[in-house]
ROSE-4610 file (N, C-alpha, C; in Angstrom, 1 decimal, always signed):
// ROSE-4610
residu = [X/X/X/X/X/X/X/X/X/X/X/X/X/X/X/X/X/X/X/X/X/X/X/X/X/X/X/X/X/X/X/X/X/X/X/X/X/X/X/X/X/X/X/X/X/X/X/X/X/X/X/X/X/X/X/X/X/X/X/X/X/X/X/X/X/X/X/X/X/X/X/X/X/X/X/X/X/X/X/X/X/X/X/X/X/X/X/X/X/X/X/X/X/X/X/X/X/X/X/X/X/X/X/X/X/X/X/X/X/X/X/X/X/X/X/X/X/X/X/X/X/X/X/X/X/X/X/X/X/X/X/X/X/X/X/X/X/X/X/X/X/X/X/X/X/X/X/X/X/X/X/X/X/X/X/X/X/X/X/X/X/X/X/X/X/X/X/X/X/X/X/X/X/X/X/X/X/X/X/X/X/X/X/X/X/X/X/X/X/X/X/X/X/X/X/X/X/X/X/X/X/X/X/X/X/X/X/X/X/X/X/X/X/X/X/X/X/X/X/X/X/X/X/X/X/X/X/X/X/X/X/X/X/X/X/X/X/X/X/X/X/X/X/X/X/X/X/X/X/X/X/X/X/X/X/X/X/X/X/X/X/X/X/X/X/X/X/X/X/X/X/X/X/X/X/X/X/X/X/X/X/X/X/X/X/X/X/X/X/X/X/X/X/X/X/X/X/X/X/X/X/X/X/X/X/X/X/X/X/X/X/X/X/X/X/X/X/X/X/X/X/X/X/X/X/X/X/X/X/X/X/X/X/X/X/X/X/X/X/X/X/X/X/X/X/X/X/X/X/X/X/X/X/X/X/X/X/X/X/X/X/X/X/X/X/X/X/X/X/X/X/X/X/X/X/X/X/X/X/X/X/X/X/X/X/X/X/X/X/X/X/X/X/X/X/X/X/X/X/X/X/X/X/X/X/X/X/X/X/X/X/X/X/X/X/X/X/X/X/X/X/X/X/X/X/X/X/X/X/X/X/X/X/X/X/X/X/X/X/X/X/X/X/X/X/X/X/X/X/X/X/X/X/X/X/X/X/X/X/X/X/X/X/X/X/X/X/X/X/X/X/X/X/X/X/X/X/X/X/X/X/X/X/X/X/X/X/X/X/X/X/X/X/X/X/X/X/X/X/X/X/X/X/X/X/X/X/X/X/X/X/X/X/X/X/X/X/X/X/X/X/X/X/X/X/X/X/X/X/X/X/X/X/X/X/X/X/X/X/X/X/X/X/X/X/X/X/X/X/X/X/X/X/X/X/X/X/X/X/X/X/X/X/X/X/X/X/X/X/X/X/X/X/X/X/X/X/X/X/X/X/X/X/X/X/X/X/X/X/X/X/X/X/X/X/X/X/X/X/X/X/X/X/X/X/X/X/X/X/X/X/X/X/X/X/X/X/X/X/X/X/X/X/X/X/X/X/X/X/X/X/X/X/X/X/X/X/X/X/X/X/X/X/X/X/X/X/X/X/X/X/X/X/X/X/X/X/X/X/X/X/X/X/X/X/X/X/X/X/X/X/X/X/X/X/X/X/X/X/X/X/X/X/X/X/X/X]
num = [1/1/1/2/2/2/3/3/3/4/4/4/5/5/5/6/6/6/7/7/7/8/8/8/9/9/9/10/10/10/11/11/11/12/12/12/13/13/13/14/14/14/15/15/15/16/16/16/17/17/17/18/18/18/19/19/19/20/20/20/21/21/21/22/22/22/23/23/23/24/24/24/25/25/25/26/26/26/27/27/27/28/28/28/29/29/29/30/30/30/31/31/31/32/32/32/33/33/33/34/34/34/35/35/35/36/36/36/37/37/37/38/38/38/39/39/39/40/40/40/41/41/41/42/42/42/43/43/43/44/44/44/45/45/45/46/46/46/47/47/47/48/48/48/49/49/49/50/50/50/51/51/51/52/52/52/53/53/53/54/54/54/55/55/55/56/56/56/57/57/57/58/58/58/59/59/59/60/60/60/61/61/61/62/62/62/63/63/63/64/64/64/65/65/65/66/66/66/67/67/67/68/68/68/69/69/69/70/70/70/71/71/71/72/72/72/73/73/73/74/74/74/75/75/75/76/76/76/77/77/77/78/78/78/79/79/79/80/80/80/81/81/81/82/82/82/83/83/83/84/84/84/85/85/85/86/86/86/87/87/87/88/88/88/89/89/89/90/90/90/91/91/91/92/92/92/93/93/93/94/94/94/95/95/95/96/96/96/97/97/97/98/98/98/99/99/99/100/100/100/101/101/101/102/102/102/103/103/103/104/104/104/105/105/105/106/106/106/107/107/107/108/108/108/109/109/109/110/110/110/111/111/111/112/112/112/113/113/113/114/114/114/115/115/115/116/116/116/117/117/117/118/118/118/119/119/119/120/120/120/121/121/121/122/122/122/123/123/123/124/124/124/125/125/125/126/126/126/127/127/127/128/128/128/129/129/129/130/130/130/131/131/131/132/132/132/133/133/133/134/134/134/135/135/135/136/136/136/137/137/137/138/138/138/139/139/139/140/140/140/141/141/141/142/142/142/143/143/143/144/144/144/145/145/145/146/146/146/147/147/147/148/148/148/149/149/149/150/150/150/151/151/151/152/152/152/153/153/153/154/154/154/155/155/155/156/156/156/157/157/157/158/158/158/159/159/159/160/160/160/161/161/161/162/162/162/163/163/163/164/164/164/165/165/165/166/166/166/167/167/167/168/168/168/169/169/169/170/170/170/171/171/171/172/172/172/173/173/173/174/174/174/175/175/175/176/176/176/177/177/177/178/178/178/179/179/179/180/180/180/181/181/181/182/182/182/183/183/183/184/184/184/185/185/185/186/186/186/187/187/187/188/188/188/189/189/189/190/190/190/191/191/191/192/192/192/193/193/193/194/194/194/195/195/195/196/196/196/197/197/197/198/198/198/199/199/199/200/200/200/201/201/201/202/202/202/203/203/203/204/204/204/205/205/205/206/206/206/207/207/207/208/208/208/209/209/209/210/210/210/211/211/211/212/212/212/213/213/213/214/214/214/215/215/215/216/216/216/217/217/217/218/218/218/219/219/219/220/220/220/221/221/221/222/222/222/223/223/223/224/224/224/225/225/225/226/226/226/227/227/227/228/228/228/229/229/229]
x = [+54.2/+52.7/+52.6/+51.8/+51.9/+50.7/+50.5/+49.7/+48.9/+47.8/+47.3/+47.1/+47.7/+47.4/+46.9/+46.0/+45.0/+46.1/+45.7/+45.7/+45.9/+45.0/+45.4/+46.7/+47.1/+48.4/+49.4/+49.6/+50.6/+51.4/+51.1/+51.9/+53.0/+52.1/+52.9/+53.9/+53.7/+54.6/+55.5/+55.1/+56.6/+57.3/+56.9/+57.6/+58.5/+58.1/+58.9/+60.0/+59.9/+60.8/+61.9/+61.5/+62.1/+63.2/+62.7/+62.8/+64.1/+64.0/+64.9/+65.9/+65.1/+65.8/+66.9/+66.4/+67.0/+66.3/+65.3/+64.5/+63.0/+62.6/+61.1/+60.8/+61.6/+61.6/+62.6/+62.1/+63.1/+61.8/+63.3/+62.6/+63.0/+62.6/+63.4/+62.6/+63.1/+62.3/+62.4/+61.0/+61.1/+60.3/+60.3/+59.3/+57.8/+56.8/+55.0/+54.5/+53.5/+52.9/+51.1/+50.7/+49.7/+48.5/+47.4/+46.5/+45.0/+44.2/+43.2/+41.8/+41.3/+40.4/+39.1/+38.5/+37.0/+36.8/+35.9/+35.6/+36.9/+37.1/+38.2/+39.7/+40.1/+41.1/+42.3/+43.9/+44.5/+45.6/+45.4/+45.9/+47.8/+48.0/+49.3/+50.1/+50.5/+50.8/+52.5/+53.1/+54.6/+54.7/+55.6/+55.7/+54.3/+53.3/+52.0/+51.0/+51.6/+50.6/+50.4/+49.3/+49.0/+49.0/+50.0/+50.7/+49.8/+49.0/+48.2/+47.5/+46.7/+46.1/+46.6/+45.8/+45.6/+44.8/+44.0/+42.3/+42.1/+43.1/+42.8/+44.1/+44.3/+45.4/+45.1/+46.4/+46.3/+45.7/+44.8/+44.2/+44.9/+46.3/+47.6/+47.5/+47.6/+48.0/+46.9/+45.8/+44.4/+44.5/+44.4/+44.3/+45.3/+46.3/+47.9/+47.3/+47.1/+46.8/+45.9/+44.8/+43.7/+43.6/+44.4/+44.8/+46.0/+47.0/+47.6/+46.5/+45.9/+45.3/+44.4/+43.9/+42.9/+43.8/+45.0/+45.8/+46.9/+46.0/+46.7/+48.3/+48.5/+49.7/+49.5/+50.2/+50.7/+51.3/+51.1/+51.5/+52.7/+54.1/+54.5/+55.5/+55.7/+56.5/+57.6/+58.2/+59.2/+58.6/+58.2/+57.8/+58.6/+58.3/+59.1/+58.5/+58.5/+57.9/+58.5/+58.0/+58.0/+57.6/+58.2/+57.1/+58.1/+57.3/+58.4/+58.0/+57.6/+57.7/+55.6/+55.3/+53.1/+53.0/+53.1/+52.6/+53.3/+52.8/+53.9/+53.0/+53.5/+53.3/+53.8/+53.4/+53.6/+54.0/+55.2/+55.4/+55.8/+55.2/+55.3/+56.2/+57.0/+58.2/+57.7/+57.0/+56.5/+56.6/+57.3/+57.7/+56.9/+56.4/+55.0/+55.3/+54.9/+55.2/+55.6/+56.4/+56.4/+57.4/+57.9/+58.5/+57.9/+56.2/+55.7/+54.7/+54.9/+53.9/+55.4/+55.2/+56.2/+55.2/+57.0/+56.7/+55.9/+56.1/+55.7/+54.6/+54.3/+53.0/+54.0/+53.7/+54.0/+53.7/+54.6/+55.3/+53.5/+53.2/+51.9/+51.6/+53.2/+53.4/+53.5/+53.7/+54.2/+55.2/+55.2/+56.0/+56.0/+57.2/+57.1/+57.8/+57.0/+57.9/+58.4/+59.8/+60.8/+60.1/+60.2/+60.2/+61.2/+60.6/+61.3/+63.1/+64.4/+65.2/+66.5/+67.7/+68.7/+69.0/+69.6/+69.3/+70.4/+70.4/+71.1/+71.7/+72.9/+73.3/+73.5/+72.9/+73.3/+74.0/+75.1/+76.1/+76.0/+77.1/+76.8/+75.5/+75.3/+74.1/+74.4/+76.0/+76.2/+76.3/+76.5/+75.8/+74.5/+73.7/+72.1/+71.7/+72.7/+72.4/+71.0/+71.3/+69.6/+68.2/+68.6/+67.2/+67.1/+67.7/+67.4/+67.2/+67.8/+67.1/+66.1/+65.3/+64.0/+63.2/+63.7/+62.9/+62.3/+63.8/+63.2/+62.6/+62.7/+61.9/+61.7/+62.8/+62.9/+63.0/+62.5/+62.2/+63.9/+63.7/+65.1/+65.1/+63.9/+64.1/+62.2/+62.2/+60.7/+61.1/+60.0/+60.3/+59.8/+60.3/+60.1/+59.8/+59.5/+60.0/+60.6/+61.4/+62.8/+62.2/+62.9/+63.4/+64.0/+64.7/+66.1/+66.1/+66.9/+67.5/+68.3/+68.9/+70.0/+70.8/+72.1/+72.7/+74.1/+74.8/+75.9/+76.8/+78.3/+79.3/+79.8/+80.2/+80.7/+81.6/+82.7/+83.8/+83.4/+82.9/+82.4/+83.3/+84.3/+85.5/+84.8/+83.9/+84.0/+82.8/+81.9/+80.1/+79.5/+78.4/+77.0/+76.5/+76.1/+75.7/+74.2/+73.5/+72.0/+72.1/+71.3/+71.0/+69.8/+69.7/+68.5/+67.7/+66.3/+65.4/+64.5/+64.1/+62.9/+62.1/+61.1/+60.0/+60.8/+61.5/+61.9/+63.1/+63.6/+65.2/+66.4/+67.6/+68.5/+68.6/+69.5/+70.0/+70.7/+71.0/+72.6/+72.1/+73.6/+73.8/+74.0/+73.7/+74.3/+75.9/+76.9/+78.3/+78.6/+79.6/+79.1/+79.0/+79.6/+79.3/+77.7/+77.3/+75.6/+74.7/+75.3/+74.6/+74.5/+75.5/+75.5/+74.8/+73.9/+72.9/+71.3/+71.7/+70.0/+69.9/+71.3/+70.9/+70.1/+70.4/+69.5/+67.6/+67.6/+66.1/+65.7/+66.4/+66.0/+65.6/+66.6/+66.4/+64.9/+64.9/+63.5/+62.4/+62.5/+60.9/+61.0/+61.9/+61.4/+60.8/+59.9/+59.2/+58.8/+58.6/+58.2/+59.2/+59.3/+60.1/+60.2/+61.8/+61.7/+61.9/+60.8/+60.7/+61.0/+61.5/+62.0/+61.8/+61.2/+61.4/+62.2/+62.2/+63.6/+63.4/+64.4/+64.4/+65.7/+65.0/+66.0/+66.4/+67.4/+67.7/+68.7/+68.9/+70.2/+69.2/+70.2/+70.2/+70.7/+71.0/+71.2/+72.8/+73.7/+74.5/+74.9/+74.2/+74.7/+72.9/+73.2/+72.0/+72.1/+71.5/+71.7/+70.5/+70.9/+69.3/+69.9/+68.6/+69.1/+67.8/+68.4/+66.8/+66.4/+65.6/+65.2/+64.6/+65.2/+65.3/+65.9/+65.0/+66.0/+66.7/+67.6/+68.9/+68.5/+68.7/+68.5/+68.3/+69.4/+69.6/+68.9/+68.1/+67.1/+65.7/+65.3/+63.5/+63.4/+62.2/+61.2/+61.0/+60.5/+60.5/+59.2/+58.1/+56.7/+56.8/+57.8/+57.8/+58.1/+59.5/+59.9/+58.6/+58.1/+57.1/+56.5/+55.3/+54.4/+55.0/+56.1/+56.7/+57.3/+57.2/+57.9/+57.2/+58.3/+58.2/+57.6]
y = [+86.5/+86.2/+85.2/+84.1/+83.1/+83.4/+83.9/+83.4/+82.7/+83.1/+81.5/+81.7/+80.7/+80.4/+79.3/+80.1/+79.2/+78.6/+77.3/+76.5/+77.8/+78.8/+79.3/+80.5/+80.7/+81.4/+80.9/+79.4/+78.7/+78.8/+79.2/+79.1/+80.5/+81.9/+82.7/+82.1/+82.0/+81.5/+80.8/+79.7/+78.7/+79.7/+80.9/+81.8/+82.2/+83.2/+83.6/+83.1/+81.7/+81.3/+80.4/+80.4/+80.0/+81.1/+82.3/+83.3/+84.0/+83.8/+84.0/+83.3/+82.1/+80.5/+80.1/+79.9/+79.2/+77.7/+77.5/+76.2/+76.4/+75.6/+75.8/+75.2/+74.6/+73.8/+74.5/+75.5/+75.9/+77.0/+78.3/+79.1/+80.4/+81.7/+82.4/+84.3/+85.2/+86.3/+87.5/+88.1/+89.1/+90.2/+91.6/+92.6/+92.2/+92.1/+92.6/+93.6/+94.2/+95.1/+94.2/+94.8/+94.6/+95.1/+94.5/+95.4/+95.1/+95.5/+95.2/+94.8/+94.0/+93.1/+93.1/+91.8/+91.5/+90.6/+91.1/+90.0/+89.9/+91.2/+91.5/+90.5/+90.9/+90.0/+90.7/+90.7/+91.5/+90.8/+91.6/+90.6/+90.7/+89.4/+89.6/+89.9/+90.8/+90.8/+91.1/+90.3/+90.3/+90.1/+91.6/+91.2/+91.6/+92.0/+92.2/+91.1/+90.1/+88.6/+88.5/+88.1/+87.6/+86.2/+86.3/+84.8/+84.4/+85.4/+84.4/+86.0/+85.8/+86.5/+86.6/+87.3/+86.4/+87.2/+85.6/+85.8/+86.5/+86.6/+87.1/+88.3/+88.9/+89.9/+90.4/+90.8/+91.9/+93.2/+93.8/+94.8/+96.1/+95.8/+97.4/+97.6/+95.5/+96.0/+95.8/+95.8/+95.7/+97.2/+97.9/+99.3/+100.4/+99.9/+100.5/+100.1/+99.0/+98.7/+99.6/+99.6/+100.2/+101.5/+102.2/+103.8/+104.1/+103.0/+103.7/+104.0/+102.4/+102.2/+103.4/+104.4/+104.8/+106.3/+106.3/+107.6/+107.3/+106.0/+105.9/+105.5/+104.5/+104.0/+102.7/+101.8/+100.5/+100.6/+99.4/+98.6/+98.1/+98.0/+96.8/+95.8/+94.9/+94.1/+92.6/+92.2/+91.3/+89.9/+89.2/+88.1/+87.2/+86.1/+84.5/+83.7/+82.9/+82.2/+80.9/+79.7/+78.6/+77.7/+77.1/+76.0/+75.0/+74.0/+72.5/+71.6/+72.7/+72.2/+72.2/+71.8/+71.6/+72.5/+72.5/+73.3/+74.5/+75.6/+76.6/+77.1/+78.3/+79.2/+80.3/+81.5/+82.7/+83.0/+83.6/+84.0/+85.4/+86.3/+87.2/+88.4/+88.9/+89.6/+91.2/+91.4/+92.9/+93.8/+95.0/+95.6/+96.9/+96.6/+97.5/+99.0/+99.8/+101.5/+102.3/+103.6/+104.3/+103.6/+102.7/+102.5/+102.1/+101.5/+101.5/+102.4/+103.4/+104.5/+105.6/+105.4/+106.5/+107.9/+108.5/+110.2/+111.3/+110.6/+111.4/+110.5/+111.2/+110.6/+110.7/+109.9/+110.0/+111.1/+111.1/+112.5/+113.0/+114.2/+114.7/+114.5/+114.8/+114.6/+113.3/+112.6/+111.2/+110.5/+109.3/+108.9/+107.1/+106.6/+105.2/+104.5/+103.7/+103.0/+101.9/+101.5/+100.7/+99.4/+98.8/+97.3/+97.0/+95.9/+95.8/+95.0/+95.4/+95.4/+95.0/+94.7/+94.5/+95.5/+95.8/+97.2/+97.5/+99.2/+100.1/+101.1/+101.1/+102.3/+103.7/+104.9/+105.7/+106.6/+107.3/+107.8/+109.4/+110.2/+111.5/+111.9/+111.2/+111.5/+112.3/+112.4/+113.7/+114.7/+114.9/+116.6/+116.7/+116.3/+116.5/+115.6/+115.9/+115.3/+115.8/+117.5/+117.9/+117.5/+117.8/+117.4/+115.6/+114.7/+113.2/+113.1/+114.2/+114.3/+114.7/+116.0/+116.6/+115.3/+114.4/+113.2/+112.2/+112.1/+110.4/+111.4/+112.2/+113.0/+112.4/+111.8/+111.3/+109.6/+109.1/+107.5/+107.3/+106.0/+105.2/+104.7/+104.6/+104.7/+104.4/+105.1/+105.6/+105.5/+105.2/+104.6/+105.8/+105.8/+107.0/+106.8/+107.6/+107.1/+108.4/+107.7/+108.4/+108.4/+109.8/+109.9/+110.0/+109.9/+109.1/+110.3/+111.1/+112.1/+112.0/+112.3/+112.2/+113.5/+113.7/+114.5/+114.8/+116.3/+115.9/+117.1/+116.1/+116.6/+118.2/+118.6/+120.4/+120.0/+118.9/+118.8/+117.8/+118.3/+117.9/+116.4/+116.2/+115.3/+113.7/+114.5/+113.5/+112.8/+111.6/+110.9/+111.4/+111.5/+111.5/+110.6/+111.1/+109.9/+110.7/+109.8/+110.0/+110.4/+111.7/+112.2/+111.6/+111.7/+110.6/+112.5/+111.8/+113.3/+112.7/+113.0/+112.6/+114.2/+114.1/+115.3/+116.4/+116.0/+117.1/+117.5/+116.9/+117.5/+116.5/+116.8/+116.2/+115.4/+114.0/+113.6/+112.9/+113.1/+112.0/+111.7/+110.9/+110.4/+108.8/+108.3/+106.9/+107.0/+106.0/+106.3/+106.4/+106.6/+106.7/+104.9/+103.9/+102.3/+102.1/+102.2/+102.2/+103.1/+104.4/+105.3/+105.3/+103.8/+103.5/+102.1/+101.7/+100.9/+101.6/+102.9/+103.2/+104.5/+104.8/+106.0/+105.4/+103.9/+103.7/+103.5/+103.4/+103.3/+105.2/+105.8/+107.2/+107.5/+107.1/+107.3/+107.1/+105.7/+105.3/+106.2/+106.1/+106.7/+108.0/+108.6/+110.3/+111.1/+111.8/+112.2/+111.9/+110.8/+110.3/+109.9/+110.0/+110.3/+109.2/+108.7/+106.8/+107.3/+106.5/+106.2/+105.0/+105.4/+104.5/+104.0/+102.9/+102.8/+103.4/+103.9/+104.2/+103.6/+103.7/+103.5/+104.7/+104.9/+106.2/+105.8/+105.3/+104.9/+105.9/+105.8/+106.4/+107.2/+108.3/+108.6/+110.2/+111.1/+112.0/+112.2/+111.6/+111.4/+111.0/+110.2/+109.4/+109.3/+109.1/+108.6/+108.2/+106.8/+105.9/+106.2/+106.4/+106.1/+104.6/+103.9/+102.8/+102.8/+102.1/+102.5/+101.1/+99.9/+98.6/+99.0/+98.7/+98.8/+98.5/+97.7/+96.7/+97.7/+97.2/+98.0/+97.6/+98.6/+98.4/+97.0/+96.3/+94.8/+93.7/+94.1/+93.7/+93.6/+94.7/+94.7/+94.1/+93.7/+92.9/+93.4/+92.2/+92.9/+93.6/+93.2/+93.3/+95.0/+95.3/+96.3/+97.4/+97.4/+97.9/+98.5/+97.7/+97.8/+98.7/+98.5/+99.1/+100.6/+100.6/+102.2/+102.8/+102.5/+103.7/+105.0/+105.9/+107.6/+107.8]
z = [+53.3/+53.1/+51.9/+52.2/+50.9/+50.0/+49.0/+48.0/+47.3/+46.7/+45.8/+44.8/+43.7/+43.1/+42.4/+41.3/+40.8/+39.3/+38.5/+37.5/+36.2/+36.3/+35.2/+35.5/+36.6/+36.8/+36.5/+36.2/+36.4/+34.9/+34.0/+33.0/+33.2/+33.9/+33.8/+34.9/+36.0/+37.1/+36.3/+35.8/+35.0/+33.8/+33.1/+32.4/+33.2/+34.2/+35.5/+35.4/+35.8/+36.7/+36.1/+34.3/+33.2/+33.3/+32.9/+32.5/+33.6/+34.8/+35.9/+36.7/+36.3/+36.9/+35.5/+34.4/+33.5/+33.5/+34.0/+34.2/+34.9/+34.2/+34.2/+36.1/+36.4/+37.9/+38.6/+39.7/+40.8/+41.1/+41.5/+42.8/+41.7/+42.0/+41.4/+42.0/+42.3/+43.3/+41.8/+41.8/+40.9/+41.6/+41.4/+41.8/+41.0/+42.3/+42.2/+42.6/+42.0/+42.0/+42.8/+43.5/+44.8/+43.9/+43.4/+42.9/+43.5/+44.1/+45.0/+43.8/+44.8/+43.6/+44.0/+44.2/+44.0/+45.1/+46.2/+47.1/+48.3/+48.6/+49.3/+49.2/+47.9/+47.7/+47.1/+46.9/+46.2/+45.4/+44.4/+43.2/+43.6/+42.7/+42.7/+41.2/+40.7/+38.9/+39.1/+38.3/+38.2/+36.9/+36.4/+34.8/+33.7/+34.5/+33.6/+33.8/+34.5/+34.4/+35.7/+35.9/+37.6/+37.9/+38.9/+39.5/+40.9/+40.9/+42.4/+43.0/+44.1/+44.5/+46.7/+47.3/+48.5/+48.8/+49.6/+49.5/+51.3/+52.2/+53.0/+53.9/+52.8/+53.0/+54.2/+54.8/+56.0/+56.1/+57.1/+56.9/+56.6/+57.0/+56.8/+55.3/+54.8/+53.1/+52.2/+53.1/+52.2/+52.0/+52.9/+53.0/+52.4/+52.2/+51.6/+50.0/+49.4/+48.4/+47.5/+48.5/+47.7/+47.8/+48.7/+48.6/+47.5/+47.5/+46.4/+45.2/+44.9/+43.6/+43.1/+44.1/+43.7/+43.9/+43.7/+43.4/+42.0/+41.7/+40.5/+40.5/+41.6/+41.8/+42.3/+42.7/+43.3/+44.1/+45.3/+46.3/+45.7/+46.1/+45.4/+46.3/+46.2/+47.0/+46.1/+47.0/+46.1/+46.4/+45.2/+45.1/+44.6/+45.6/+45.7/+44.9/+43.4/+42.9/+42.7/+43.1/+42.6/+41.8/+41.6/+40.0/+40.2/+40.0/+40.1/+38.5/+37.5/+36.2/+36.0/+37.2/+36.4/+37.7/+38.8/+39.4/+39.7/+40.9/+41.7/+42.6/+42.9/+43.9/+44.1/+44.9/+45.3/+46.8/+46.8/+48.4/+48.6/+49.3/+49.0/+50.2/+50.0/+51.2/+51.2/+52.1/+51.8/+52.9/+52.2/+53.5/+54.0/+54.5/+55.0/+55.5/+55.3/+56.0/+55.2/+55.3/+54.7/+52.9/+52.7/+51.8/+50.6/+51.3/+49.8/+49.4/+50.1/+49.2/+48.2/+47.2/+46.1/+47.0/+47.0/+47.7/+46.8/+44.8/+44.7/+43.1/+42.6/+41.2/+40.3/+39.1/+38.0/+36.7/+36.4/+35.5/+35.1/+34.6/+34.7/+32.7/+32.0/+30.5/+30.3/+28.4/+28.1/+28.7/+29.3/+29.8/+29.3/+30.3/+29.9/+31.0/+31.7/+32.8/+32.9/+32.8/+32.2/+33.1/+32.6/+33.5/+34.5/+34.9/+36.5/+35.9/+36.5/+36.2/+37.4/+36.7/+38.2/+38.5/+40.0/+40.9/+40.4/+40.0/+39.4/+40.7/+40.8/+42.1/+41.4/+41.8/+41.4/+42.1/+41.3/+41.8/+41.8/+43.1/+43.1/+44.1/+44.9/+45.7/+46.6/+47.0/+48.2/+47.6/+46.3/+45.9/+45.9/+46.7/+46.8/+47.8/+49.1/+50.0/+50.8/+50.6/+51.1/+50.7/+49.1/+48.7/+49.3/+49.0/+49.5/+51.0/+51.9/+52.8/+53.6/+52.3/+52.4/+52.1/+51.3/+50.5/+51.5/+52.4/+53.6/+54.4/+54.8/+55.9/+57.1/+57.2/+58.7/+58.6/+57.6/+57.3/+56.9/+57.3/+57.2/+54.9/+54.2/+52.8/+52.9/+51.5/+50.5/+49.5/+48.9/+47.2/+46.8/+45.4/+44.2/+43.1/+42.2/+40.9/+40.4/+39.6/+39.4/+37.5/+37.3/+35.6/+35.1/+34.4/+33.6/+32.5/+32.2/+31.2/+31.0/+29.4/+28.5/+28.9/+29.7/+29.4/+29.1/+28.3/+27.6/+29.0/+29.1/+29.9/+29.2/+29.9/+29.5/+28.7/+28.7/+27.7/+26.6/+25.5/+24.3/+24.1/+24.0/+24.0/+25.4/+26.3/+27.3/+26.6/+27.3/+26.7/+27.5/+27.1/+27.7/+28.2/+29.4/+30.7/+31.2/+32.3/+32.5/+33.3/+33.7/+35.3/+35.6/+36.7/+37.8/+38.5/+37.9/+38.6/+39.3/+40.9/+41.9/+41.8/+41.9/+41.6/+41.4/+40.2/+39.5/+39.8/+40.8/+41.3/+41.1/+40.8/+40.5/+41.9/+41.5/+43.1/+42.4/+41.3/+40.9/+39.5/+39.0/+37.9/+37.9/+36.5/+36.3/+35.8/+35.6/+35.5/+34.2/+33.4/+32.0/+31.0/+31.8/+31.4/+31.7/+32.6/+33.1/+32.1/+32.2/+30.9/+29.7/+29.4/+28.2/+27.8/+28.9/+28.7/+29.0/+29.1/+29.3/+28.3/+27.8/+27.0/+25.3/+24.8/+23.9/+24.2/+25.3/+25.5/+25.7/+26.3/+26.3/+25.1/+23.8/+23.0/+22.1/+22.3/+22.0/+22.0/+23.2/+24.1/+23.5/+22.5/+21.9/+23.0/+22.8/+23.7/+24.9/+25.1/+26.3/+27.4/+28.4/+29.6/+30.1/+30.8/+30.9/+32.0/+32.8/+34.2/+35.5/+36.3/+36.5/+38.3/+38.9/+40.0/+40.7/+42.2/+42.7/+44.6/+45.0/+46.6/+46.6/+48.4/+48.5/+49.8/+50.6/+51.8/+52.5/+53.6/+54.3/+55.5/+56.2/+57.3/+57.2/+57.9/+57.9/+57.4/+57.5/+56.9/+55.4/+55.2/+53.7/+53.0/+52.1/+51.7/+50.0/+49.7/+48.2/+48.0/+46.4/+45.5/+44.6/+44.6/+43.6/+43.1/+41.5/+40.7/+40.3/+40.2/+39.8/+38.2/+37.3/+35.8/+34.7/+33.8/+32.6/+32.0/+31.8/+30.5/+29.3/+28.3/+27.3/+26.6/+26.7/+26.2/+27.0/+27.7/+28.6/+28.3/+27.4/+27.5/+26.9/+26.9/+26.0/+25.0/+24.3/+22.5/+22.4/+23.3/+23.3/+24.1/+24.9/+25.7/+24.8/+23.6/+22.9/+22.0/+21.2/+20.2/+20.9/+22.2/+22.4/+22.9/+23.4/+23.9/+22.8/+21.1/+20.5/+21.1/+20.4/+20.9/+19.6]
């Protein structure tokens, strides 16, 4: 679905794509969030900044949109941006049906939701192959959001690595190299609970969770500040 953008989107789009590309001129694909607007129109925000709108969305994702929004969640889909240095654009790859509604709300206590990141695999999912498959409930993958906890191995001698929680139930861990890029931001956030996109795919057989979330050495400095614990 293509996009529009207006003159004043265009500086975030050329951040984007600075920011992803290594040049202000190319192409570069990040996660958007769908947020429903004014004059039947739905916004497009990637990053916090809105890169374009479209003014005559489809009725599935006008409707998907504005039901999340008003349960206090997001649409989201993977956006295609371009900029050839003054201008750009928005293209948008969205996969419609059960995958973008999250199965479940966000944490009910303090929390903090990591920015959008490269896909994280997490490991250990066939010890909780039931619950992941109470989760798809028949769907081939549904998005989640997942919560990220600090925890320590039975042999004091071994590190501490992160378990991965969907409404509350275990479905795996990160490895202890991966847990050692997300155990400094757990840290941060003190109290507050680091949250984390998730996708839950597979079949009655197998089934992956992977989580889209910056690593520590990743966030923003603007993100940092505003989430102390």
């Amino acid at each position: 679905i293509d996009g529009r953008a207006e003159p004043d989107h265009i500086d975030h789009i050329r951040r984007r794509v600075t920011d992803l590309a290594g040049s202000a001129s190319g192409q570069a694909r990040s996660s958007a969030i769908l947020v429903p607007g004014g004059q039947g129109r739905v916004l497009v925000i990637v990053d916090g900044g809105m890169v374009g709108y479209l003014e005559e969305p489809t009725r599935s994702l006008d409707r998907v949109s504005r039901q999340l929004w008003d349960r206090g969640q997001a649409a989201r889909a993977v956006a295609e941006l371009w900029c050839d240095g003054q201008w750009g654009n928005v293209r948008l790859d969205v996969a419609m049906g059960s995958s973008m509604f999250p199965i479940n709300d966000l944490p009910a206590g303090p929390y903090a939701i990591l920015p959008t990141g490269r896909a994280v695999q997490v490991t250990g999912e066939d010890a909780h192959l039931d619950v992941l498959r109470r989760m798809l409930n028949g769907a081939e993958e549904r998005s989640a959001w997942a919560t990220l906890h600090a925890a320590q191995p039975a042999k004091p001698t071994a590190k501490p690595f992160v378990e991965v929680r969907i409404l509350d139930e275990l479905v795996g861990r990160l490895t202890p190299a991966t847990s050692a890029e997300f155990l400094p931001t757990i840290e941060h956030l003190g109290a507050r609970v680091a949250v984390a996109r998730a996708a839950i795919r597979g079949s009655a057989l197998k089934v992956d969770v992977t989580l889209r979330a910056a690593r520590a050495g990743d966030l923003p400095a603007a993100w940092i500040e505003a989430s102390r614990g």
